[in-house]
C-alpha positions as CSV (number, residue, x, y, z in Angstrom):
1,X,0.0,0.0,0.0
2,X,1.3,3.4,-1.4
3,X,2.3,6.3,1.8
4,X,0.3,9.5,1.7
5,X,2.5,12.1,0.4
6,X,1.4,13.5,3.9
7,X,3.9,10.8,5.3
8,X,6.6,11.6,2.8
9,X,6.3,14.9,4.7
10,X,6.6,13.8,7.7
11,X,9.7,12.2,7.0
12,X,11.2,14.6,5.5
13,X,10.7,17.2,7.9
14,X,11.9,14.4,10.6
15,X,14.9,14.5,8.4
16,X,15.7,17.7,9.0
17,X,14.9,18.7,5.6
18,X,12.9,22.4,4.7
19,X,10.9,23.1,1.7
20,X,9.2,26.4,-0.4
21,X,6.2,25.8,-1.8
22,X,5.6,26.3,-5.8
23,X,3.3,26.1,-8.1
24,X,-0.5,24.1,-7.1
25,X,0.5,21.9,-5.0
26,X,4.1,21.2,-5.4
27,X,6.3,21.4,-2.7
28,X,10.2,21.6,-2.9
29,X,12.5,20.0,-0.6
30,X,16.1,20.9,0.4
31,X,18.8,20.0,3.0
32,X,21.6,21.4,3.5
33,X,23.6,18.7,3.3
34,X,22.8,17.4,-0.2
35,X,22.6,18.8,-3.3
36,X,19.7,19.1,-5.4
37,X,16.2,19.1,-4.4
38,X,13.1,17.1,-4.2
39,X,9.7,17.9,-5.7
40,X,6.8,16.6,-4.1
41,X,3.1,17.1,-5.7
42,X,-0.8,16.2,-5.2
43,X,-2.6,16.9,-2.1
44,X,-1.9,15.7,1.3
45,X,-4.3,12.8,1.1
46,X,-3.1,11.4,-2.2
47,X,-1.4,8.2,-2.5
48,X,2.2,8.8,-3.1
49,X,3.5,7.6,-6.7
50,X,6.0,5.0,-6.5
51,X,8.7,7.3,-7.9
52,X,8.2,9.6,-5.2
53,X,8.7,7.1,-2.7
54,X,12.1,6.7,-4.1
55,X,13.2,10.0,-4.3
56,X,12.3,10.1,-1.1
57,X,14.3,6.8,-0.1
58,X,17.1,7.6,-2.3
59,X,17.4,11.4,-0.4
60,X,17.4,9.5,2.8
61,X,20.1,7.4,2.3
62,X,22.4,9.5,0.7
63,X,22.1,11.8,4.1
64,X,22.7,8.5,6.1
65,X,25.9,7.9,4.3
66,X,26.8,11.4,4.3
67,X,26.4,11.4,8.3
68,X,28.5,8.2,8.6
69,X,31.4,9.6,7.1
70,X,31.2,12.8,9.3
């Protein structure tokens, strides 16, 4: 079952992660520790689409590796 791209939010901000909105209902997502950004869209309720799940998993672990080489 798909995550609401209310918990991708979640996470994200858990992550320590900030965003700007943008357009509708896009969001964009930084950290300071990566380059690059993430864009998340649709409404809080939505089912997530599987590739922003991965982003989202993909962002995550490249901060985990970057704080184990710290």
């Amino acid at each position: 079952m798909p995550k609401k791209i209310r918990e991708l939010k979640q996470i994200l901000k858990k992550a320590g992660f900030t965003y700007q909105p943008a357009k509708g209902s896009h969001t964009k997502w930084s950290h300071p520790l990566l380059s690059g950004k993430i864009t998340l869209s649709g409404q809080d309720g939505d089912d997530a689409k599987p590739y922003q799940e991965k982003d989202v998993n993909n962002a995550l672990n490249k901060l985990a590796k970057i704080k184990e080489d710290q």
